[in-house]
C-alpha positions as CSV (number, residue, x, y, z in Angstrom):
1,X,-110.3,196.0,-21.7
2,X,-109.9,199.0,-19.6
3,X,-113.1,200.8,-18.8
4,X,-113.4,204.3,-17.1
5,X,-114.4,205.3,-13.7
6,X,-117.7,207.6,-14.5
7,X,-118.9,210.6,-12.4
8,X,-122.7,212.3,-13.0
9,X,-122.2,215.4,-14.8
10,X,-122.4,218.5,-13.2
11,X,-125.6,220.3,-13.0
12,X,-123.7,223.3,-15.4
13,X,-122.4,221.2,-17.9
14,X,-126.1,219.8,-18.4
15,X,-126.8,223.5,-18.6
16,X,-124.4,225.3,-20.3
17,X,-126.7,228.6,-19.6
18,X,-126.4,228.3,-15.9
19,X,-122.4,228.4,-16.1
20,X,-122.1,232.1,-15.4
21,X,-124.3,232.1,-12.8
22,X,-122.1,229.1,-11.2
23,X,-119.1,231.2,-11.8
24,X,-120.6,234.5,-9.9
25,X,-121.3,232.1,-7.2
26,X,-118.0,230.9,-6.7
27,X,-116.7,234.0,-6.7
28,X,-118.7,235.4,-4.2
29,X,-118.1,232.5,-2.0
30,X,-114.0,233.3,-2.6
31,X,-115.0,237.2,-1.3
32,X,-116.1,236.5,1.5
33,X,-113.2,233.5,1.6
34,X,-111.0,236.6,1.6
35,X,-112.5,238.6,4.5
36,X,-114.4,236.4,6.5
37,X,-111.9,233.3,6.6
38,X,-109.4,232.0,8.9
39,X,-107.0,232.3,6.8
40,X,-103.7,235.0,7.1
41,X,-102.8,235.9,3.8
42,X,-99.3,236.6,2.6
43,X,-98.6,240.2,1.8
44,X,-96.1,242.5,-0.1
45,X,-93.4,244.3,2.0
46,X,-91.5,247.4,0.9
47,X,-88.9,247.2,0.4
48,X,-88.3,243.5,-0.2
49,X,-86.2,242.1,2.9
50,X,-83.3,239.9,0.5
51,X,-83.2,237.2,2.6
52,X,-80.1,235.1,2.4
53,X,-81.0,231.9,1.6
54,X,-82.1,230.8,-2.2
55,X,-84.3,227.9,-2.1
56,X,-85.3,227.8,-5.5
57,X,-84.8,229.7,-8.9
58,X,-86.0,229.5,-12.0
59,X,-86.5,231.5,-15.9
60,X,-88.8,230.8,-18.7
61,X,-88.3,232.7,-22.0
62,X,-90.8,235.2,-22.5
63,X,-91.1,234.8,-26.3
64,X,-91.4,231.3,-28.0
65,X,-93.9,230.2,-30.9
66,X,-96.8,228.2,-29.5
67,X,-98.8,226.6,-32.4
68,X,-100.2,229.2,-35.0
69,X,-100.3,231.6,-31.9
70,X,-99.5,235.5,-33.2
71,X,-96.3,236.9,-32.0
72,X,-98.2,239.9,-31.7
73,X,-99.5,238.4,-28.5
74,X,-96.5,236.7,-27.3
75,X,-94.8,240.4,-27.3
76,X,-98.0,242.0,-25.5
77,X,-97.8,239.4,-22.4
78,X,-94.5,241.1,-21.4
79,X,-96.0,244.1,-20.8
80,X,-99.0,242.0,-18.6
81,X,-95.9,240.3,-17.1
82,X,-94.3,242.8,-15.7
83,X,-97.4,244.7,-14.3
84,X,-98.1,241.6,-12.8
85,X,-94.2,240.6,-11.2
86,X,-94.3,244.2,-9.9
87,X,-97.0,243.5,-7.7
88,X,-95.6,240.0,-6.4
89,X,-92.0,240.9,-6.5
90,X,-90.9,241.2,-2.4
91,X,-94.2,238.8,-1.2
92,X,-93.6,237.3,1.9
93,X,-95.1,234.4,3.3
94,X,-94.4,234.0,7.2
95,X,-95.1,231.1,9.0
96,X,-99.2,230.1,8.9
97,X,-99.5,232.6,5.9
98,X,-101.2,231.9,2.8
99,X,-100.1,233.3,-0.5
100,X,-102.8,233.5,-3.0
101,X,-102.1,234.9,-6.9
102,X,-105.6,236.1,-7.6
103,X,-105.6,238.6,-4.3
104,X,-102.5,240.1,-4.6
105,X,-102.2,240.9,-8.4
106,X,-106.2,241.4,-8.3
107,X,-108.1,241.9,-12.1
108,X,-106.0,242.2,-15.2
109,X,-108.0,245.0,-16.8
110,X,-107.0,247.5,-19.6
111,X,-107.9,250.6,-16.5
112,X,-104.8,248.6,-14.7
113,X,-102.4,248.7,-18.0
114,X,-103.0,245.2,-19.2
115,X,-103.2,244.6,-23.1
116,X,-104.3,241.9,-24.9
117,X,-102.4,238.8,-24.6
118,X,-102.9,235.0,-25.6
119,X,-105.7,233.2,-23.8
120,X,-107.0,229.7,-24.0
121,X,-110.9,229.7,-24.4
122,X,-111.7,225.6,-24.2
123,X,-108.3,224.8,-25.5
124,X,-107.9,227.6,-28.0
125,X,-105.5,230.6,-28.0
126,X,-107.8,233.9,-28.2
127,X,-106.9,237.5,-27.3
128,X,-107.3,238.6,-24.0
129,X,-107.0,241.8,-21.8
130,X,-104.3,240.1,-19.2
131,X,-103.5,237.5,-21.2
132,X,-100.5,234.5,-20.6
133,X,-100.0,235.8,-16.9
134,X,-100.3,232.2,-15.7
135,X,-96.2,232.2,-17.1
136,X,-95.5,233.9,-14.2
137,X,-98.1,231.6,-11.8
138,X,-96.5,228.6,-13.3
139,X,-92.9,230.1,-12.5
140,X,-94.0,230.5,-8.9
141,X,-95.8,227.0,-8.4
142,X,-92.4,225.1,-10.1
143,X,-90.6,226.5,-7.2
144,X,-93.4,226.5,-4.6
145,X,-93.0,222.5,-5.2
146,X,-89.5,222.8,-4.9
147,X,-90.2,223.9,-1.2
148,X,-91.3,222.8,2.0
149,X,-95.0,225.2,1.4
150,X,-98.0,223.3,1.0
151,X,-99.8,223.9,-2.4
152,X,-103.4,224.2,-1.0
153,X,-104.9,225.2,-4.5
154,X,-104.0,224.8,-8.1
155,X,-106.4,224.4,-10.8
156,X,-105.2,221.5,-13.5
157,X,-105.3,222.5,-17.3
158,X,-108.2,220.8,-18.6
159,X,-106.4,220.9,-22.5
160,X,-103.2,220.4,-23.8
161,X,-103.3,222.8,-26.7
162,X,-99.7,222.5,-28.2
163,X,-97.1,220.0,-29.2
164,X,-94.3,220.0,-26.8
165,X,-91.8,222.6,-28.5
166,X,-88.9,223.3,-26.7
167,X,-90.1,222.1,-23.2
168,X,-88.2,222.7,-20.4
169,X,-90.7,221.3,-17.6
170,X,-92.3,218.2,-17.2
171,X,-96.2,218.4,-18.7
172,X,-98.7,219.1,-16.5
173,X,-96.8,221.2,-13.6
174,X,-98.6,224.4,-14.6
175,X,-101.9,226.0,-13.3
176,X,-104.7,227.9,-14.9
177,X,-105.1,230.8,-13.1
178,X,-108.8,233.0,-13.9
179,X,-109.7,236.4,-11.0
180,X,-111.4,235.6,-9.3
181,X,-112.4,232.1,-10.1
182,X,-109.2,229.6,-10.4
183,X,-106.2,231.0,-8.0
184,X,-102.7,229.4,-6.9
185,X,-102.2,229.4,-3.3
186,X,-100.0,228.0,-1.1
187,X,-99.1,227.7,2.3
188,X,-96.1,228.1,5.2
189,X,-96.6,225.0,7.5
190,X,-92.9,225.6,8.7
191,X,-91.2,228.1,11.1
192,X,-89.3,230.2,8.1
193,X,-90.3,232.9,6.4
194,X,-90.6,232.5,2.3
195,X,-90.2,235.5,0.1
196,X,-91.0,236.1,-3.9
197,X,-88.6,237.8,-6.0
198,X,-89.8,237.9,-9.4
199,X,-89.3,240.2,-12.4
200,X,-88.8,240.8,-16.5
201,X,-85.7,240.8,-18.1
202,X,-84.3,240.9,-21.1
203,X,-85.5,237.6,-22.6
204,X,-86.8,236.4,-19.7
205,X,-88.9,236.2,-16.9
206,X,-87.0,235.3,-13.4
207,X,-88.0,234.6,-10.1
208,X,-85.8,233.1,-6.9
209,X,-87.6,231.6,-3.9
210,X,-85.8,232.8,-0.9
211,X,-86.1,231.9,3.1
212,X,-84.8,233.5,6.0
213,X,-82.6,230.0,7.3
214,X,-81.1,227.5,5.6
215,X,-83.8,224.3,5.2
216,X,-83.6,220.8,6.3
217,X,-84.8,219.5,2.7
218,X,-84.2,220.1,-1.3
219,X,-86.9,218.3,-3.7
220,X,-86.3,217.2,-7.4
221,X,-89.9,217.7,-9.4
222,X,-90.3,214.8,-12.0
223,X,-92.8,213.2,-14.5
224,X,-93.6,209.4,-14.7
225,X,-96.1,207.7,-16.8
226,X,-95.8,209.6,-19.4
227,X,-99.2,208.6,-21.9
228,X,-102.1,209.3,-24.4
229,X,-104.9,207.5,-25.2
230,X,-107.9,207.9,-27.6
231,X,-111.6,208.2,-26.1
232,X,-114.2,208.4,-28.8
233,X,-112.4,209.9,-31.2
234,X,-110.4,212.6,-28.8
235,X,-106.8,212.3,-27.5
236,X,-105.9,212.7,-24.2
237,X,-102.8,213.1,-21.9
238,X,-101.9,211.3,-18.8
239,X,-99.4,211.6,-16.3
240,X,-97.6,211.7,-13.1
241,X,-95.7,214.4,-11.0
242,X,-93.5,213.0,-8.3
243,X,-90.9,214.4,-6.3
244,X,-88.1,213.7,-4.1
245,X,-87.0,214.7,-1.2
246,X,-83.3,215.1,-0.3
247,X,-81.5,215.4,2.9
248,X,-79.7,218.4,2.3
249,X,-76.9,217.6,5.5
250,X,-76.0,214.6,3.8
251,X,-77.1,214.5,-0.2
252,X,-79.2,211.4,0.7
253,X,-82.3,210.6,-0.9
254,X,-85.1,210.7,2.5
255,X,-88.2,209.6,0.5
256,X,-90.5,210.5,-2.8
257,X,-94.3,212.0,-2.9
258,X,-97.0,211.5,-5.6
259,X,-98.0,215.2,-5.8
260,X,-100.4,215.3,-8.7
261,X,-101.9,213.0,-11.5
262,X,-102.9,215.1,-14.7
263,X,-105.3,214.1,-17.4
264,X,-106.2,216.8,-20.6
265,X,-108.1,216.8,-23.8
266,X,-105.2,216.9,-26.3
267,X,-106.4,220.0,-29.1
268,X,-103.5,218.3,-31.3
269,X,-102.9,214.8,-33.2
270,X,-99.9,213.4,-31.1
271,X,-96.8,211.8,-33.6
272,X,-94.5,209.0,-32.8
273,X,-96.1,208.2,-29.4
274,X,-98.0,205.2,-28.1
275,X,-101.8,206.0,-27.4
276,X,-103.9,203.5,-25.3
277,X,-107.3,203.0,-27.1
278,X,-110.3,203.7,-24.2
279,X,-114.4,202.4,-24.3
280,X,-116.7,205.6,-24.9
281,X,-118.4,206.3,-21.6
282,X,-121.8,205.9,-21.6
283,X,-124.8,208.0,-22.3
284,X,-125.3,211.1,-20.0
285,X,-122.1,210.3,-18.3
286,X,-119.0,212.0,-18.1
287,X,-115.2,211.0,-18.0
288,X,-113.5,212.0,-14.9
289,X,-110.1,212.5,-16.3
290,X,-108.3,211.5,-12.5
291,X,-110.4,208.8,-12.9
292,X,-109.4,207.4,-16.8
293,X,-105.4,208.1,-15.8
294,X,-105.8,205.6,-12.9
295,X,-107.6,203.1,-15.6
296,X,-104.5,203.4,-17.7
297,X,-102.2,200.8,-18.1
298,X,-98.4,201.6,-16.9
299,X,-97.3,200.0,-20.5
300,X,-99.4,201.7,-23.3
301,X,-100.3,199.0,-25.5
302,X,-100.9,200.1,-29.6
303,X,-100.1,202.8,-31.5
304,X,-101.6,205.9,-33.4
């Protein structure tokens, strides 16, 4: 029997009421982050400098059906998208630079031109002023892990709300992104300089990861371990994101890195997949869902 690694609960989820003021906290704490800290932080240039070496590119389509989602809301994030590319596009990140999402797009509000979009509220699409502009932070962390910067902060989906329809990246490589609360950043470790170029087009949106030099280094981004399980009645998802790094001089394969383990409340009934049945943690306890993908076997073992 597998049992789960149990962490206390925090003092918020005991008390729902306090969340807010737990939220206001953090964000206060990130303010002064931003003006008090050691950090440098990554900042638009105009115009963008071109540099001549692609590291990484990549498009997701701007309009696809995600569950009983309106289309109406699908169609309003390009409009969100675009405000939001436009104030990324040209970013450069020079050596001991940060980048971080929330401070250089700042508050999606309807004063800035955003319209409602699809949000998920505890696993749930809703309508939101801003809405589905983590598309464009997940564009940006796929190819920030497709680079030599070091992801310093990236906030794990805590629910997998849809079926995988149409999928073109491995589960669980996204980020949640909520100003100024849950941010992407990353960070230049290396002696190039990194710059963003990212905009809508016609179906899609598009962004290219360029550098200044050639690099020493490409990375292939991967899933392993691939798994759900049932805890007390709920599904969950499991996996692993792996990547390896190639010598670009000679094509050879130099070594491979665990980069993240995901774990999510599935909001759907999975089909035609193996799911691992877990014990129900105890009373006053909560799951820590880094915790239950480590107790999962590598072979699920019955079905659902």
């Amino acid at each position: 029997m597998h049992q789960l690694v149990h962490r206390r609960t925090r003092l918020s989820e005991r008390h729902p009421s306090l969340y807010p003021l737990a939220v206001w906290v953090s964000r206060c704490r990130r303010r002064l982050r931003w003006l008090r800290g050691d950090e440098v932080w990554a900042m638009r240039r105009t115009p963008p400098a071109d540099m001549p070496v692609r590291v990484k590119a990549h498009r997701s389509l701007l309009l696809r059906q995600l569950g009983d989602s309106e289309m109406y809301l699908q169609h309003n994030k390009v409009t969100n998208l675009r405000l939001s590319a436009g104030r990324l596009d040209g970013v450069q990140i020079r050596p001991g630079e940060t980048f971080s999402f929330n401070k250089l797009v700042g508050n999606c509000t309807r004063r800035r031109g955003y319209v409602e979009g699809m949000r998920l509220s505890n696993g749930e699409a809703v309508p939101g002023v801003g809405g589905r502009i983590r598309q464009l932070a997940n564009l940006l962390h796929w190819m920030a892990m497709h680079s030599a910067l070091t992801v310093t902060e990236r906030s794990e989906h805590s629910f997998d709300p849809f079926p995988d329809n149409g999928r073109v990246l491995p589960w669980g490589t996204g980020c949640s992104i909520v100003y100024n609360y849950v941010d992407l950043q990353f960070r230049n470790d290396t002696e190039s300089t990194f710059e963003l170029r990212v905009g809508v087009g016609e179906r899609y949106l598009e962004g290219e990861l360029r550098a200044d030099r050639e690099q020493p280094t490409s990375f292939k981004v991967f899933a392993r371990d691939e798994r759900f399980y049932r805890l007390g009645g709920e599904y969950f998802r499991a996996n692993e994101i792996w990547r390896t790094v190639i010598d670009r001089r000679t094509g050879n394969t130099v070594g491979e890195e665990l980069l993240r383990r995901n774990c999510a409340l599935v909001k759907y009934v999975p089909e035609n997949v193996d799911v691992v049945e877990l014990t129900v943690p105890q009373r006053g306890l909560a799951d820590d869902p880094r915790a239950a993908a480590d107790a999962l076997p590598k072979v699920a073992q019955g079905t659902s």
